[in-house]
C-alpha positions in Angstrom: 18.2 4.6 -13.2 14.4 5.2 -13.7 12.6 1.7 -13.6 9.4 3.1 -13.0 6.9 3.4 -16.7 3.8 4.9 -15.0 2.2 6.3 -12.1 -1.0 5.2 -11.9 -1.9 6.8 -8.5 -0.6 9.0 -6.1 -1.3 10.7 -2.6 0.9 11.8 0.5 0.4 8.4 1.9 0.4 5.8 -1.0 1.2 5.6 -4.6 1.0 2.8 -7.2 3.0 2.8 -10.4 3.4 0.1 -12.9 6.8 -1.1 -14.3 7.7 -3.3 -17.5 10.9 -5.6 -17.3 13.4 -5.0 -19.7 16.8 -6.2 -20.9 18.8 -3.1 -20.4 17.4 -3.2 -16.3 20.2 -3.6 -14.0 20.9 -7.5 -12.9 19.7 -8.7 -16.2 20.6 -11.4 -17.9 20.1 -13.5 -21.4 16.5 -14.6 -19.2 15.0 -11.9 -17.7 16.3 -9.6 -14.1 16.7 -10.5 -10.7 13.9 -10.2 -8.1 16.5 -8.2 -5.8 15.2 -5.1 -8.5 11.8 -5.3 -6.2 13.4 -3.4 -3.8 14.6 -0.9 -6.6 11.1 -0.9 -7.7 9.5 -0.6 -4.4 12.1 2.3 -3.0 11.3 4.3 -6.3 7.6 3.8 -5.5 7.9 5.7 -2.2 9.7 8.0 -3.6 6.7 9.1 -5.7 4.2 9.3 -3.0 7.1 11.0 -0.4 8.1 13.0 -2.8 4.3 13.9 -3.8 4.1 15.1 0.1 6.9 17.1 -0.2 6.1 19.1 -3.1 2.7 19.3 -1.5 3.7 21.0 1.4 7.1 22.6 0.3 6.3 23.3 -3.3 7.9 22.1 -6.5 11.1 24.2 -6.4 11.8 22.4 -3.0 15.3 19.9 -3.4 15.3 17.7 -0.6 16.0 14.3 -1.4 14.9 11.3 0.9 17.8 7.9 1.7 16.5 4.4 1.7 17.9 3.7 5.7 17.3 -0.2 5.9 15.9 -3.1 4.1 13.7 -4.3 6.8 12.4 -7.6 4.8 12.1 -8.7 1.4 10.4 -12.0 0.5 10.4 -12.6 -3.5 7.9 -14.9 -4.5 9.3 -15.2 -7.7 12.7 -16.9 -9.3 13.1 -14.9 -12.3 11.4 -11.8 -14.0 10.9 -12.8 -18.0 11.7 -9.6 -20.0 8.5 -7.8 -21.1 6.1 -8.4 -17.4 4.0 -5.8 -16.5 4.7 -5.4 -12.8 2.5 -2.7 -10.3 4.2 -1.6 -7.1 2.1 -0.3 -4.3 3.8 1.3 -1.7 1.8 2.9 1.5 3.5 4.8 4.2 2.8 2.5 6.9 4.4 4.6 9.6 5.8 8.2 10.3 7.7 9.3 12.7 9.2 13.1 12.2 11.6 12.5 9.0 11.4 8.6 9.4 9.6 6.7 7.3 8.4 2.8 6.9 6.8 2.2 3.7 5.5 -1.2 2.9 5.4 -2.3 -0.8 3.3 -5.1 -2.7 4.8 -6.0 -6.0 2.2 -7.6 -8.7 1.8 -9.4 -11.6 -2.4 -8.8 -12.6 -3.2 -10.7 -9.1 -0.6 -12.4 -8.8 1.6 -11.3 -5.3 5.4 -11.7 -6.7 6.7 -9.7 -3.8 6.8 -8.0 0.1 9.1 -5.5 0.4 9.6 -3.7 3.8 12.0 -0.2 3.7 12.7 2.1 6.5 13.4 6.1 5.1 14.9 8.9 6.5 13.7 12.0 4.1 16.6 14.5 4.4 
């Protein structure tokens, strides 16, 4: 399930990618997705800049995948995605610790902050 549209940026510590709601998303309904999908949203996010790292310094044949460990927080400042919202997702490695990861995410909406989203990673 590939929610993310874009990547607009990326490094080994931080990417943002951008996102657009639609009606075939998981936890969809007849008006618009769940806000639970943020942490879909913000876990794909790290992937791209952990996975960015990884290719960096292991090259691109390299396979290791990374688990999402723990939901540390989520607070959803939103009820309801409508279908069609543009939503950027910046996620920033906010501590690293051998193979563990915390990652912090910001979802938005232009400036509007629809979402905190806190995950802890183990990259395999």
């Amino acid at each position: 399930m590939l929610l993310v549209d874009e990547i607009l940026s990326v490094d080994s510590a931080r990417a943002e990618t951008l996102s657009r709601v639609a009606e075939n998303w998981p936890m969809a309904d007849k008006e618009g997705v769940s806000p639970m999908i943020f942490i879909e949203l913000a876990a794909q996010t790290a992937g791209v800049c952990n996975g960015w790292e990884r290719i960096q310094r292991l090259g691109k044949s390299s396979e290791k995948m990374g688990w999402l460990v723990a939901i540390k927080r989520a607070d959803f400042h939103i009820d309801h995605l409508p279908f069609g919202l543009e939503v950027a997702a910046r996620a920033e490695n906010t501590m690293v610790f051998d193979k563990f990861r915390e990652v912090t995410s910001h979802l938005y909406h232009k400036d509007a902050l629809l979402a905190e989203v806190v995950l802890q990673l183990y990259q395999a």
